[in-house]
Each structure stands twice: as C-alpha cells, then as structure tokens.
C-alpha positions as CSV (number, residue, x, y, z in Angstrom):
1,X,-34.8,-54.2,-22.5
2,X,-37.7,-53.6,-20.3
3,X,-40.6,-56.5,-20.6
4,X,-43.9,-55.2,-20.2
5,X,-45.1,-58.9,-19.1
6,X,-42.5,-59.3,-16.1
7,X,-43.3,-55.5,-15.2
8,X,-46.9,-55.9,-14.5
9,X,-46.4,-59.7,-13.2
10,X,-43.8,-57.8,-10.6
11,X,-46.2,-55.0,-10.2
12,X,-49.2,-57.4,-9.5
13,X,-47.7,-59.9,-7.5
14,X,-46.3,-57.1,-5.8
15,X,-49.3,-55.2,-4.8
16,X,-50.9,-58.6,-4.0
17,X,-48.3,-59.5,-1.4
18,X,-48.8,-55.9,0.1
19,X,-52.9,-56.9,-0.1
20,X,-52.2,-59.8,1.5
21,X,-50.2,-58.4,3.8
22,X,-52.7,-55.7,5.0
23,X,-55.4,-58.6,4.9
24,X,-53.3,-60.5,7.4
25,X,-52.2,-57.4,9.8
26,X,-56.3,-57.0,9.6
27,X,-57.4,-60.7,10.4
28,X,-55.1,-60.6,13.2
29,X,-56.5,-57.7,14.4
30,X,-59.7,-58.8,14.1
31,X,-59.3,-62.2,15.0
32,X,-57.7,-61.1,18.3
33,X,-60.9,-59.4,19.1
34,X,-62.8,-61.9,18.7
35,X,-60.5,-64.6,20.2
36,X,-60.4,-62.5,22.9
37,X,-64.2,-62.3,23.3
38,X,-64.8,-66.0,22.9
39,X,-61.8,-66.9,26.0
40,X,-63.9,-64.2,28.2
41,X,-67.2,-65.5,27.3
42,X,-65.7,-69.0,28.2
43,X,-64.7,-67.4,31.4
44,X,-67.8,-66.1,32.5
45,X,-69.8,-69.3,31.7
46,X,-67.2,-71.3,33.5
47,X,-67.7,-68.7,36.6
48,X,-71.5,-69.1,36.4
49,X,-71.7,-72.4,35.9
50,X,-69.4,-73.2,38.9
51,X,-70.8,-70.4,41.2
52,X,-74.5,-71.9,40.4
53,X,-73.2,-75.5,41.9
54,X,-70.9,-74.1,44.6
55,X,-73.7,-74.4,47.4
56,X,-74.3,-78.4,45.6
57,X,-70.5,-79.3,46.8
58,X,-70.9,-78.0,50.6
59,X,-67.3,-76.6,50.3
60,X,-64.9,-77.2,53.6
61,X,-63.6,-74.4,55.2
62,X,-60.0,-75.6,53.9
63,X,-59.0,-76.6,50.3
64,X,-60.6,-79.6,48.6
65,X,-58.2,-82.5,47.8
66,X,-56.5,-82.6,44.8
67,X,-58.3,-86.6,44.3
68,X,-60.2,-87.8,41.3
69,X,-63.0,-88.7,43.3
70,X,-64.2,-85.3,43.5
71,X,-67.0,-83.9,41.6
72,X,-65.8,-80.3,41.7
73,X,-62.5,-80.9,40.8
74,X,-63.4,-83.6,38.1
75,X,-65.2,-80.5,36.7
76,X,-63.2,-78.0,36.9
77,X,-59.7,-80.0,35.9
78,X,-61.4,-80.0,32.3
79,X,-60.9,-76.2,32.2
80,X,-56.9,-76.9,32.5
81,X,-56.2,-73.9,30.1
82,X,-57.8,-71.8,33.1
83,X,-56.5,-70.8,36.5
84,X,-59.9,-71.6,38.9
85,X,-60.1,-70.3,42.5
86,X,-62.8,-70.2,44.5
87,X,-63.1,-68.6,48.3
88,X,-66.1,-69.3,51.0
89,X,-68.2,-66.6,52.4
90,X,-65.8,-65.6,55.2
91,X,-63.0,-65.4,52.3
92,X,-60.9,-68.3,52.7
93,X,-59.6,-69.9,49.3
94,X,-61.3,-73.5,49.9
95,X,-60.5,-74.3,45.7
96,X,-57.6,-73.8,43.3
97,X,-57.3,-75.4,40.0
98,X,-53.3,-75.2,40.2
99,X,-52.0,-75.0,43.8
100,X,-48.8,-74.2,42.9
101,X,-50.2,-70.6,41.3
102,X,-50.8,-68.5,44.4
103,X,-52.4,-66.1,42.3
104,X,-54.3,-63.1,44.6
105,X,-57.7,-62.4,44.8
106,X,-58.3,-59.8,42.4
107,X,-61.9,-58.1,43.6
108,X,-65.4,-58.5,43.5
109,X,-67.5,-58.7,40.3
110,X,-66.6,-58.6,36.5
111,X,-63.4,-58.8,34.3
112,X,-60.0,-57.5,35.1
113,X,-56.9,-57.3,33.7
114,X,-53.4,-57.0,36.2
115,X,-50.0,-58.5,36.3
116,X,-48.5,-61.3,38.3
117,X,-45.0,-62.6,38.6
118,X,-44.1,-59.8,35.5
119,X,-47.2,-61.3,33.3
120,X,-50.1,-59.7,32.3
121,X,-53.3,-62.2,33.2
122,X,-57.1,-61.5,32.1
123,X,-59.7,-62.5,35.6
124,X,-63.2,-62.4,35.8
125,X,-64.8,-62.6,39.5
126,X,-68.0,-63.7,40.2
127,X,-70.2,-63.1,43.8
128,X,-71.9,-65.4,45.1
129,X,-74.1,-66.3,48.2
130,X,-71.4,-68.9,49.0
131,X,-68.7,-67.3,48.5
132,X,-66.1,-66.0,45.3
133,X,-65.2,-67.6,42.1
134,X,-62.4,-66.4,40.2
135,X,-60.8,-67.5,36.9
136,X,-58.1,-66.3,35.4
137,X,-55.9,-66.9,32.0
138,X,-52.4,-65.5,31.5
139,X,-52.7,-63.1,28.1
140,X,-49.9,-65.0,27.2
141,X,-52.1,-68.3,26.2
142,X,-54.5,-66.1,24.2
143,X,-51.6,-64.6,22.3
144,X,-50.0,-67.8,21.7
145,X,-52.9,-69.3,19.8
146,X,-53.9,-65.7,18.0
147,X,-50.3,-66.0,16.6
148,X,-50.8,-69.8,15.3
149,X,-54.7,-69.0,14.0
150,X,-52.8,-65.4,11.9
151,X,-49.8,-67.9,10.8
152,X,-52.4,-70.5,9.4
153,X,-54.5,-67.9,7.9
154,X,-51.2,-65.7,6.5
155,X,-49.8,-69.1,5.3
156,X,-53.0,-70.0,3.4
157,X,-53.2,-66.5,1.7
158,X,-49.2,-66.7,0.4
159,X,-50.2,-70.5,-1.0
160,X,-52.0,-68.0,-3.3
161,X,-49.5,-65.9,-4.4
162,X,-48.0,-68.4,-6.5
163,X,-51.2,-69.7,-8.3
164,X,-52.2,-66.3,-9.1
165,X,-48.8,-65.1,-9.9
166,X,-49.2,-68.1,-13.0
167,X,-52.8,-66.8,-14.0
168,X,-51.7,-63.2,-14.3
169,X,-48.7,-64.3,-16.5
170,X,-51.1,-66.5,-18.9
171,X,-53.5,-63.2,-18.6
172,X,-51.0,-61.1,-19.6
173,X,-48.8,-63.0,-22.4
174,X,-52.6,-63.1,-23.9
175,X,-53.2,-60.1,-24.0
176,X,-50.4,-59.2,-25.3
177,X,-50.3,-61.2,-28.6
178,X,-51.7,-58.6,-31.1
179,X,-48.5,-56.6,-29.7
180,X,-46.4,-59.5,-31.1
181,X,-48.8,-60.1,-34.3
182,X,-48.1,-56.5,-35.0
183,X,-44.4,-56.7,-34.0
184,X,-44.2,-59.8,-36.5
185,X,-46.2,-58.0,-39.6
186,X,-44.2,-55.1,-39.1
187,X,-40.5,-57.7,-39.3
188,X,-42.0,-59.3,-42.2
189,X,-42.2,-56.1,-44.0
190,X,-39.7,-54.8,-46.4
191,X,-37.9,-51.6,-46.0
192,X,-40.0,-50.2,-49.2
193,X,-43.4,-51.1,-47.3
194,X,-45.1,-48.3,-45.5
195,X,-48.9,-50.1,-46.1
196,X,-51.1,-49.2,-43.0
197,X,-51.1,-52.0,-40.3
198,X,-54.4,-53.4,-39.8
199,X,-56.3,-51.8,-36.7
200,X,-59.7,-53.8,-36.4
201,X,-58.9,-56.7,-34.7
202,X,-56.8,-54.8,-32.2
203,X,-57.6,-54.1,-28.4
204,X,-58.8,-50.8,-28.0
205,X,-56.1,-50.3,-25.7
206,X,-53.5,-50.7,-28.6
207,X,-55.3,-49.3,-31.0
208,X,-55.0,-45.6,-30.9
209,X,-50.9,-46.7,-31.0
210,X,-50.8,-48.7,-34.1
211,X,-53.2,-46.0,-36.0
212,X,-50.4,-43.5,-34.7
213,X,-47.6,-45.6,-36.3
214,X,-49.9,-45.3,-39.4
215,X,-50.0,-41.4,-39.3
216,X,-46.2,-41.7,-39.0
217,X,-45.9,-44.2,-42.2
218,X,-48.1,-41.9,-43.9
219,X,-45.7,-38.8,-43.4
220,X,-43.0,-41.0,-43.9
221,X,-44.1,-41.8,-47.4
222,X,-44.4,-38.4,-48.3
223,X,-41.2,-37.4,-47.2
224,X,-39.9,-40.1,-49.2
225,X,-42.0,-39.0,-52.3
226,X,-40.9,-35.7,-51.5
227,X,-37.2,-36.4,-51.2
228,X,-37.0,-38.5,-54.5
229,X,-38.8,-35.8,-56.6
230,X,-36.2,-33.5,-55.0
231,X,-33.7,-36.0,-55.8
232,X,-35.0,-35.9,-59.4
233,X,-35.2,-32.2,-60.2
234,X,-31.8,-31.5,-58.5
235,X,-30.5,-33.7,-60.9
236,X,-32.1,-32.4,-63.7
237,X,-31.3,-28.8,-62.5
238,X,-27.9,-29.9,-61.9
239,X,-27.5,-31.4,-65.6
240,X,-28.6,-27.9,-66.9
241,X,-25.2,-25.9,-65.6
242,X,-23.2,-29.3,-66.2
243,X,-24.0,-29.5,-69.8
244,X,-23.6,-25.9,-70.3
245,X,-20.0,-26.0,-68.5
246,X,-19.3,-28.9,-70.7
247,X,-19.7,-27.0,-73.9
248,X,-17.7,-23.7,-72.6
249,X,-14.8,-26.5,-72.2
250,X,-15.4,-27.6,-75.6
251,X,-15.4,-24.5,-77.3
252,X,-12.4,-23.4,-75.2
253,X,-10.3,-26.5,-76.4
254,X,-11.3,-25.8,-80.0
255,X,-10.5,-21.8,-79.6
256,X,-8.0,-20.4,-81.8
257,X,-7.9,-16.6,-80.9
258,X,-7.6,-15.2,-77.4
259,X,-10.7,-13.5,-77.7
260,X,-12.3,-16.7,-78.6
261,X,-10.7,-17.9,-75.3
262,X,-11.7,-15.3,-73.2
263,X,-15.8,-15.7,-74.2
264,X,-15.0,-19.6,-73.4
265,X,-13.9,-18.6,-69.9
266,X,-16.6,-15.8,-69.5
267,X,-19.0,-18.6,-70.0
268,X,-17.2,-20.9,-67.9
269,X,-17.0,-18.7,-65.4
270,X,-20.9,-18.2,-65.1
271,X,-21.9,-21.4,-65.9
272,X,-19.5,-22.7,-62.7
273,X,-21.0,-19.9,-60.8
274,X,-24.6,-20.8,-61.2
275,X,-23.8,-24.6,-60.3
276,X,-22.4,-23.4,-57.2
277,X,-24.7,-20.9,-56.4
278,X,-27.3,-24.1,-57.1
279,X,-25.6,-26.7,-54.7
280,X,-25.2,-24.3,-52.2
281,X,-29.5,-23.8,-52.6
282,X,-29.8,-27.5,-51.8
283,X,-27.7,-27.6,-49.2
284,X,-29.4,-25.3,-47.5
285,X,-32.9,-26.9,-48.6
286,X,-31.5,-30.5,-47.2
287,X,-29.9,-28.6,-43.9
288,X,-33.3,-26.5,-42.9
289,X,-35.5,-30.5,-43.6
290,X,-32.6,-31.6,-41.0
291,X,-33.1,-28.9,-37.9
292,X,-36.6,-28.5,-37.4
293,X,-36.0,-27.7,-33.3
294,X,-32.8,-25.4,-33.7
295,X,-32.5,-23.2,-31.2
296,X,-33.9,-20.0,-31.4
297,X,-32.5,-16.8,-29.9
298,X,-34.2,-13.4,-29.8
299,X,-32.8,-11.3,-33.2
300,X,-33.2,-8.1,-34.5
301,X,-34.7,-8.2,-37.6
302,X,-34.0,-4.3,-38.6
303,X,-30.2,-5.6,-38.4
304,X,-30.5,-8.3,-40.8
305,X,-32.5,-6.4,-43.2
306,X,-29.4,-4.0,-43.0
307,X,-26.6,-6.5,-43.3
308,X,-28.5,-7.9,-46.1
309,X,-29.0,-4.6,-48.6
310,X,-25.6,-3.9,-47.8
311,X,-24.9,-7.3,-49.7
312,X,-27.0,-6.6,-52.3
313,X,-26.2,-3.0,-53.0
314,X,-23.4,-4.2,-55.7
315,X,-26.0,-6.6,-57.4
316,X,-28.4,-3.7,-57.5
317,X,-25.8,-1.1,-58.9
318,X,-25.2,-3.5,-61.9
319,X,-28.9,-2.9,-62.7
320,X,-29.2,0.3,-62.0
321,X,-31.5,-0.5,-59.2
322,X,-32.6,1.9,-56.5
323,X,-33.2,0.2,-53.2
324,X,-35.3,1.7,-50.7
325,X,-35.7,0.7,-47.0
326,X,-38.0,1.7,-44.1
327,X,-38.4,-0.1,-40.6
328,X,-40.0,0.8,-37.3
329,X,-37.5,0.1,-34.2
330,X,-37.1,-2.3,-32.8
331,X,-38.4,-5.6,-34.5
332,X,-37.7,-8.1,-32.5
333,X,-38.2,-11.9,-33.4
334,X,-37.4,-15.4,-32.2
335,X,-35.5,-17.2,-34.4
336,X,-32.0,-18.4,-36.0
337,X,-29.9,-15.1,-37.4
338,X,-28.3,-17.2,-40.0
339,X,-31.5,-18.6,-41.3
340,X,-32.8,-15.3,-41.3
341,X,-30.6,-13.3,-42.8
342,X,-30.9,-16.2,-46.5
343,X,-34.4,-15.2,-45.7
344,X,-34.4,-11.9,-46.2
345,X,-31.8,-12.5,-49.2
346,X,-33.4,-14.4,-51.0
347,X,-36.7,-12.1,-51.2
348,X,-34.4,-8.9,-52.0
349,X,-32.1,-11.2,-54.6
350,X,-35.3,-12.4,-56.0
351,X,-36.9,-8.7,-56.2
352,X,-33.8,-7.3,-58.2
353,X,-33.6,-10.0,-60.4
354,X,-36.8,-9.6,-61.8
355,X,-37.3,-6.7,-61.7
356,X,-36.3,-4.9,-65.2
357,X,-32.9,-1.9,-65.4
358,X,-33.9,1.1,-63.6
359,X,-36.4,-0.1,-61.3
360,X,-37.0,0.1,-57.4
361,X,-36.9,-2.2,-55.0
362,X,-38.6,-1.1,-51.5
363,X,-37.7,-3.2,-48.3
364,X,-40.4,-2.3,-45.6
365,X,-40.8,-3.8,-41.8
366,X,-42.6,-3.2,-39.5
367,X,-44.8,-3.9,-36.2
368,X,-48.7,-4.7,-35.5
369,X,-49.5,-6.3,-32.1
370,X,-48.9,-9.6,-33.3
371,X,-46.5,-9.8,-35.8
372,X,-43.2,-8.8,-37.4
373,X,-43.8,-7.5,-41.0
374,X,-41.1,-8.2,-43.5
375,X,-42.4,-6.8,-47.0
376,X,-40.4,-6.2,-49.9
377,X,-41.7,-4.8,-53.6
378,X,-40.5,-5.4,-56.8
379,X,-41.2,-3.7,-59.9
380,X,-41.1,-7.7,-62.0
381,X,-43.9,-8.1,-64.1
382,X,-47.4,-9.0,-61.9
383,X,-47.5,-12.6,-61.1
384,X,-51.1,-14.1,-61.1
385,X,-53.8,-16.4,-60.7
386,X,-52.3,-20.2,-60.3
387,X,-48.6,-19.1,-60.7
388,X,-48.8,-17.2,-57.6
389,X,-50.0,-20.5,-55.9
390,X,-47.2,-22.3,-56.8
391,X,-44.1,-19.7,-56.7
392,X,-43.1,-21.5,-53.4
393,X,-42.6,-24.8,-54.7
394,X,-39.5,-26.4,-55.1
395,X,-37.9,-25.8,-58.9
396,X,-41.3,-24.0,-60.0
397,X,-40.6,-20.8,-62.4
398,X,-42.8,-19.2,-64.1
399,X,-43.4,-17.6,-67.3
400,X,-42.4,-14.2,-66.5
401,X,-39.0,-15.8,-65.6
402,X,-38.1,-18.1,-68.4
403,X,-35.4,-15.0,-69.9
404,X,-34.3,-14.4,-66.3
405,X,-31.5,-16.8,-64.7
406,X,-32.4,-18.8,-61.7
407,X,-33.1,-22.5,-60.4
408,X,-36.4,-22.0,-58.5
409,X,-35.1,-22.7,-55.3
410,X,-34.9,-19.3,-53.5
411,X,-38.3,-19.1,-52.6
412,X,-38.7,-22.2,-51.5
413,X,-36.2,-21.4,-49.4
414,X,-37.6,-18.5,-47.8
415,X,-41.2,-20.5,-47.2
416,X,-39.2,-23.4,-45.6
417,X,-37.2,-20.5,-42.9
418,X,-40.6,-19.0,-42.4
419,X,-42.1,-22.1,-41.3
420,X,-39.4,-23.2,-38.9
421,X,-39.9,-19.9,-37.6
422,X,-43.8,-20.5,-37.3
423,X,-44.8,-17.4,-39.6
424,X,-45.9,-17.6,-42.8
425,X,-45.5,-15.8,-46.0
426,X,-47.5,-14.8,-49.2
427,X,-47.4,-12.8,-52.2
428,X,-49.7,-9.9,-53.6
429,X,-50.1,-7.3,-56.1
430,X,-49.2,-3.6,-55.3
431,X,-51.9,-1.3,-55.2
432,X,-50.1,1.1,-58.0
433,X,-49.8,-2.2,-60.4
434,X,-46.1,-1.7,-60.8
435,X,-45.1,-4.9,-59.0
436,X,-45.6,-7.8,-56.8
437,X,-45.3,-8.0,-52.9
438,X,-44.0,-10.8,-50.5
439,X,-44.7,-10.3,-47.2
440,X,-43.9,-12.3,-44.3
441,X,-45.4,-12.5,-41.0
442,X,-43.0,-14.0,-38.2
443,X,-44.8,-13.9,-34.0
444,X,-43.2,-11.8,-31.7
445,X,-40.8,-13.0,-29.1
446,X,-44.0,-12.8,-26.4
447,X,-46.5,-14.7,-28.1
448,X,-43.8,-17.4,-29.3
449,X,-45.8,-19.9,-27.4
450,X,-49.0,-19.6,-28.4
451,X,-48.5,-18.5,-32.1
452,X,-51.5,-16.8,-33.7
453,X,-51.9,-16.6,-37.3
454,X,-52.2,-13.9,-39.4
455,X,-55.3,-13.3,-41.6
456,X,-55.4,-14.8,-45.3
457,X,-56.6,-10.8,-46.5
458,X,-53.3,-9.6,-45.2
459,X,-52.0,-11.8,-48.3
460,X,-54.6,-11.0,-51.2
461,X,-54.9,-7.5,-50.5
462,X,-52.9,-5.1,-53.2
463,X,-50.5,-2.6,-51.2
C-alpha cells in the first residue's frame, strides 16, 4: 500500500537534493568567477608592486642568484603559487621565480591566457621603464582549489539533507493525524453506524473529503432504508399469493368432485401465476438498482413498441381491447433493448388492465428536437390529485385499482428504466376525459451527453 508520508518525504528530499544540486552547479560557477577574479587581481598587484621597485634592486644584466640574501627574491619567493619573470630594458630575463620553468615571454601589457608544455596557464605582463614583469599561474592551480572550495560547500549543503529529511517526516506525520483520528473513528464504528464524521476540527485540506464520505453515508442510509422497506413489502406482497396458494391446496385436498378439483387448480393455477409474475417484478427492480452504467447501444424504439403490442395483442383480445398505434420513423434512442422493451410493457400491460371490456388503448411515439416521445392512453378511470404523485412508487395502488389484480410494481419499474436512461416520465389526463396518459421523454442519441430536460407542462397538460 502506497504511504502518503514516505511519498512526499521521497518527493521532498528528492526535489531538495536536485535544489541542492543546482545550488552547487551554481556556486561553482559563481565561485569560479570570482576565484578567478581574486588570483588575477593578486596578479596584477604582485606585477605592480614588483614593477614599482624593480629600478630600487638595480637588476644585473644576467639572472639574480637564487640566495636568501636577496631582497627581490625574498620578496617574490612568498608568491610560490606564481610563476615570476622579469626581463631588463634590452629584454634579457635577469629574474625567474622557478628556473627550471622556461616559460616564454608572452607580450606586452595586460592578461593572457596560452598553453605551455600541453597546459593552459593565465599571465599578466606589465611595462615598465626598466624593463618587463610577467607572472603567470597554471589554470590548473585555480581549478584545483575551485574543486575543493565546491566540495566543501556541496558537502555542507548534503549535511542538510538528512536534518531536513527528519523535520519533514515530523512535519508530515503531524499533519497527517486527523487522517488517522478519522481512520480510527471510522474502525471504531459499527457496521450499523452511518453518523456523520465530525468536520470542524479538520484541516481545510481534508475537509471537503471527509464531508464527501458524509454525502456518501447519507445516500448509503437511504439505500439501506430503501432496501429494507423493499424487503418489507415484498414480503408482505409475497405473503398475499402464498396464503392464497395455500388455501387452493387446501381446498383441493378436501375436494370430493372433479369439478371441485378443477376450480382448486384454476385457482392454483392463478395464484402461482401471479407469485411468479411478482418475483420476476423484483428481480428486475433488484437487477436495474445493480447496473446503473450498462452499456447503452443506439435502439429503435418504433421496433420495440412493435415487438411489444404483438405480445400484448392476446391479453387485449381477452378484453375485447382495441389497440391502436402511431409512430414517426425513425425514433432513435440510446439505451439497453431489453430494458426497454419491460418499459414499454409494462405501460401497455398496465393501460389494458385498467382499462374496462371494450375499451382502446392508443400507443403514440414520436419526435420533437429533443426528445423521443413514448405516450400511451388508457381508457382506466382518471387518476388525480395526490395519487397521481405517487403511482410510481414502489407497491403503491390506488383506489381505482383495489378490484383490479396487480402488485404495484410495474410502474415503478418503468420510472426506474427511464432514469437509467436519463429521461423521465409523467402521467396526465386526456383532453377528451376518457383516460389517463403516461408519457415518457428519453434524449436523442446526439444530445446523450448533455441531456436536456423536458418541461414540467409537457406532464400536466391534458392531451
């Protein structure tokens, strides 16, 4: 696992090693210059101060004695570190600090730089009335000792590294603790907790985090409270066909005719037909809370409207339904064909259900320049004022469908597919008064990204 506290302590101590690394490339640099200005300055004081007393010294026309008796030379032989020459008037060399250097005469006034015996050397020559003075230093020297000044400097700056390499890991581990506060409140908890985690003594830094993690606690709670009343009414919708299966076995074991028998079955039959038809509802409830990012192909919703009244047209023949359909081509739509198609279902399973013997069912789809329209009519009795709020929740019927078999599922259902599919659906009266509408809006395959939404007087106004 990734420690936050060894990656900025690497990160740190890296970057400061690369600091100090530039720093030291740049003292050396600089330090060069200015070595190298002080060791010519030197050099043109020493010329001065020797070409000033070279007239003093009445210089032979041959080289002084290399004898400790002599003023010049006791002089000069301080200046070991530089190569002193000095030449008369007529240009003889009648001085050299080292005679074993036969270093040339290099020219006439001012600093130099050539090469001797495959060495680079730095000279400055200095004119005289007397005569020439020349000093020179191999570049070598000057190097030397801007190596040892950079090493001491470079050495002095790593010292460092350490020390603060210690203060950043105190720094850090303490500024980290309300990470392991909250780390330890949160272990302490019990799987049942989802309290908010306290956010006022936090850096602002971790702040927005934590009140994040309460957000999430927040929606987790009410997808548990969600899930256990769903828990509950399954059960108690379950119980419903159970019981009723258990008293079609009872009254077939007690039968004593085979007509007696056969209403048993009949009612047998149903009642295991209607549990089915229920877990299958919440199965598909629990799948579509389980695949909110499906993936999403582009479907043509004319098709599954087809495919769908074809699988209703027996259902609708029993009642003595007529089902009507009208679509604009094409109607095109993002989404899952599967999901889609128990959409579309359960609105036209719905619509003949409650609607009475004899009556029309209209299926109509079509396209506006945002949407896909999906809008099918019943001829039920009107659904109103705070029942039509609710007809989307889970297990709600109303009272216009207490004589009328059902679980309350399939419209909850068909909001939960219309969500996924970022569209949304209402219901409204039809203009004639005969029946209710539900219509759903799904975006078009071009505006999938940037869905718009449609306008709450699409859903109140009677068609």
């Amino acid at each position: 696992m990734r420690s936050i506290r060894r990656y900025l302590l690497g990160s740190l101590l890296a970057a400061l090693a690369l600091g100090t690394l530039v720093i030291a490339v740049f003292l050396y640099i600089e330090s060069a210059e200015e070595i190298n200005e002080l060791y010519d300055s030197n050099m043109r004081e020493l010329a001065t101060v020797i070409g000033a007393q070279h007239g003093v010294f009445h210089l032979p026309d041959h080289p002084i004695p290399n004898t400790g008796d002599n003023a010049l030379h006791d002089e000069i032989r301080e200046e070991e570190e530089f190569l002193i020459q000095i030449w008369n008037s007529v240009g003889d060399a009648v001085y050299t600090s080292h005679p074993l250097i036969a270093f040339p005469r290099q020219g006439e006034n001012g600093f130099f730089t050539t090469r001797y015996q495959q060495e680079e050397w730095r000279v400055y020559s200095l004119q005289t009335g007397a005569g020439l003075v020349q000093v020179s230093q191999p570049q070598a020297a000057r190097h030397i000792y801007i190596r040892e000044l950079a090493s001491n400097l470079l050495y002095a700056l790593m010292l460092q590294i350490p020390v603060i390499g210690g203060l950043i890991w105190f720094a850090v581990g303490k500024s980290l603790q309300p990470l392991d506060k909250v780390s330890h409140a949160i272990q302490m908890r019990s799987a049942a907790s989802l309290e908010h985690l306290d956010t006022q003594s936090l850096p602002i830094e971790i702040r927005p985090a934590i009140e994040e993690l309460n957000h999430l606690l927040t929606r987790l709670g009410d997808a548990i409270t969600s899930q256990q009343h769903f828990t509950a009414d399954a059960a108690h919708e379950l119980r419903t066909p159970l019981t009723a299966l258990q008293l079609q076995l009872d009254i077939l074991a007690r039968s004593q005719s085979d007509q007696e028998r056969e209403q048993a079955l009949g009612g047998l039959q149903s009642g295991i037909t209607r549990a089915s038809k229920l877990v299958v509802q919440l199965l598909t409830l629990t799948r579509l809370g389980f695949e909110p990012n499906r993936q999403y192909r582009v479907i043509d919703l004319d098709r599954v409207i087809r495919l769908t009244i074809e699988d209703h047209i027996g259902q609708a023949e029993a009642k003595k339904i007529d089902i009507g359909f009208s679509a604009s081509q094409p109607l095109l739509v993002n989404g899952d064909e599967e999901n889609l198609r128990i959409m579309t279902g359960n609105l036209l399973d719905n619509a003949i259900r409650y609607s009475p013997p004899h009556g029309r069912v209209d299926v109509l789809a079509w396209l506006d320049s945002l949407f896909v329209v999906l809008e099918v009519r019943d001829s039920a009795s009107l659904i109103g004022g705070v029942e039509r709020e609710r007809v989307f929740e889970r297990f709600y019927r109303g009272s216009t469908s207490r004589n009328t078999a059902g679980n309350g599922l399939g419209l909850a259902i068909v909001s939960d597919i219309v969500q996924q599919h970022h569209g949304q659906v209402g219901l409204r009266t039809r203009s004639d008064g005969a029946g209710n509408s539900f219509i759903v809006y799904l975006p078009r395959p071009s505006l999938d990204n940037d869905t718009p939404e449609p306008s709450q007087q699409a859903f109140n106004r009677p068609q």
